[in-house]
N, C-alpha and C positions, 0 to 999 in steps of 0.2 A: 291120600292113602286111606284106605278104607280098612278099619278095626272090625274083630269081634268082640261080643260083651265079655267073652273071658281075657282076649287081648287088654280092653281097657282095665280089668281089673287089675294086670301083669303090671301096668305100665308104671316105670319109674319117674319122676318128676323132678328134673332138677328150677328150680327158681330164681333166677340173678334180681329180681325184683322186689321188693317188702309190699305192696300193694299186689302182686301177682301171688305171692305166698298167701296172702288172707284171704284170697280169691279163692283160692286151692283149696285152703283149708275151709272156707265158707259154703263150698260144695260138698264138701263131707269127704275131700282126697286127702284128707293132713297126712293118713298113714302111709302115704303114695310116695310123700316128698321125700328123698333122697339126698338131697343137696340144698343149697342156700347162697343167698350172697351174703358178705360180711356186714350189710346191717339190716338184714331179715333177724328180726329178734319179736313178732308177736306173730300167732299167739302161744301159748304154754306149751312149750318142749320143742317149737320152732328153731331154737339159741341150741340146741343139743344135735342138729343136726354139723354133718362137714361142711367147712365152708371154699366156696367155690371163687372167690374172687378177691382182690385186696386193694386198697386206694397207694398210688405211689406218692399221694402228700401228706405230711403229717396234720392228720385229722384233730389233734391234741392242740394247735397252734391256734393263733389268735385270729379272730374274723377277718382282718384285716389281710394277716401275713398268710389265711388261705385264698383269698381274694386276688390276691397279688402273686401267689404260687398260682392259680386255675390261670388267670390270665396267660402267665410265661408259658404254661404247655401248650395253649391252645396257640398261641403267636409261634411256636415253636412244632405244631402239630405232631405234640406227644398226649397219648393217652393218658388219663389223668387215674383211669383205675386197669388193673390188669385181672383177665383170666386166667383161674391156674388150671391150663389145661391139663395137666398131666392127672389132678383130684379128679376131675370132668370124666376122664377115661376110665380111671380107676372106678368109680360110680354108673358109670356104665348105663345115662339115664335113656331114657325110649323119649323124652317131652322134653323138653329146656323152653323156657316162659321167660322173655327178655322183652327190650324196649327198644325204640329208635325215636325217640321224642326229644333228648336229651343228652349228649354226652358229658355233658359237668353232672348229672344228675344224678346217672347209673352205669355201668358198663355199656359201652359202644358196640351196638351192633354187627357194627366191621368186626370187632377184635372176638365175639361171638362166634361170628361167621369161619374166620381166622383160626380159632382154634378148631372146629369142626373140621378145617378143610385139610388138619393134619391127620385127622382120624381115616385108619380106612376099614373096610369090613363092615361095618357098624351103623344102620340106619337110625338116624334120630330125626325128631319131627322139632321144628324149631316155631314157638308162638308167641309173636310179637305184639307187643301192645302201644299204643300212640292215644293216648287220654289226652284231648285239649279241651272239651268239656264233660259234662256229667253225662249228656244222652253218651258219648264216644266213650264214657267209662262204663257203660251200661253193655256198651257195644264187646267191650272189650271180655266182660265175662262170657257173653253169651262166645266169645272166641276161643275163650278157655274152657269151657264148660263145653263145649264140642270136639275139641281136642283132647281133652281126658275122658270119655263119656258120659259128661253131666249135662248133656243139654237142657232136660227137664228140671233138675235141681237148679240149674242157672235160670231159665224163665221165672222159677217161682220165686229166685230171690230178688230176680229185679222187681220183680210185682209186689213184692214186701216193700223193696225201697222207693218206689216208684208211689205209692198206699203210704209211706213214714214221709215223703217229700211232699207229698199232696197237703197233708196232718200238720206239720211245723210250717206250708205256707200258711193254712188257714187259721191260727194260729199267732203266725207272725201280723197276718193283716188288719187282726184288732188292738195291734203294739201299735204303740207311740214308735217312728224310725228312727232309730240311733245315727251317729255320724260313724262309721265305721272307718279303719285305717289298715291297709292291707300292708306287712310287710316282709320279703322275704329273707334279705341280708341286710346286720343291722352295720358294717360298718366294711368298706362304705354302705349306705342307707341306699336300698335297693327297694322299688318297688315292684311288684309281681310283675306286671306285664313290659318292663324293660331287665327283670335283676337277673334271667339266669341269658350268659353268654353265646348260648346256642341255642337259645328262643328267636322262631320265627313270627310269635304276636309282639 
């Protein structure tokens, strides 16, 4: 769908994502956002927007017994967080900036999809992100940054971090290498490239 510059200015943002939020906000749209998911909380005034989605486990519980809750839904093929479509409509955003990398991670794309398809009247542009590494994270703003009209603010910021990654390798390669220990969930002891359940590395 093709925008004009005063369209992209109009346009509402909702974010089911906390990495797609600092995205937003990192191109200069913070004032755009609209909506949020329930744990988009940086940066400053982020936490003051409505929130758009909620987990059905209790997030309060112990590593373990949410470990063993994620499991039963997924064995059970229930969604582990829910859209509240009915906030989504009332917000009325023109963007929604979601993920399909993940469903223990962040809202499911399906259930995205799901609430939109109860909507009618109402065109919204839906932007998905799927980060498996850094260039694919790099990839992903310039996705964002086209879908709200910052494509040039997004080129120059990857060129920043692309110039800050260059910096701390050359940097890193006159350090002595540390023994490094990657870990995502401490109990059970999950490491990154087996710990989340609906990872396909």
């Amino acid at each position: 769908m093709a925008y004009s510059p005063y369209e992209f200015d109009m346009n509402r943002i909702v974010s089911l994502l906390p990495s797609a939020t600092e995205i937003v906000a990192a191109l200069g749209a913070q004032d755009r956002l609209v909506g949020r998911s329930h744990e988009c909380d940086y940066p400053a005034g982020v936490a003051a927007l409505p929130i758009c989605t909620r987990p059905r486990l209790d997030s309060a519980a112990s590593s373990r017994d949410i470990d063993q809750a994620v499991k039963s839904s997924l064995k059970d093929a229930l969604a582990i967080y829910e859209v509240l479509t009915d906030k989504l409509r009332t917000l009325a955003p023109d963007i929604i900036v979601t993920q399909d990398q993940c469903d223990v991670c962040a809202v499911a794309l399906a259930d995205v999809e799901a609430a939109l398809a109860e909507w009618s009247g109402q065109d919204v542009s839906l932007v998905t992100l799927h980060p498996t590494d850094l260039d694919a994270a790099l990839d992903d703003i310039r996705r964002v940054g086209a879908a709200i009209g910052c494509a040039d603010k997004a080129e120059t910021l990857i060129q920043q971090m692309l110039a800050r990654r260059s910096s701390i390798a050359e940097k890193a390669a006159q350090l002595e290498t540390p023994t490094v220990a990657c870990i995502e969930w401490t109990d059970p002891l999950m490491l990154p490239e087996t710990g989340c359940p609906n990872s396909s590395h």
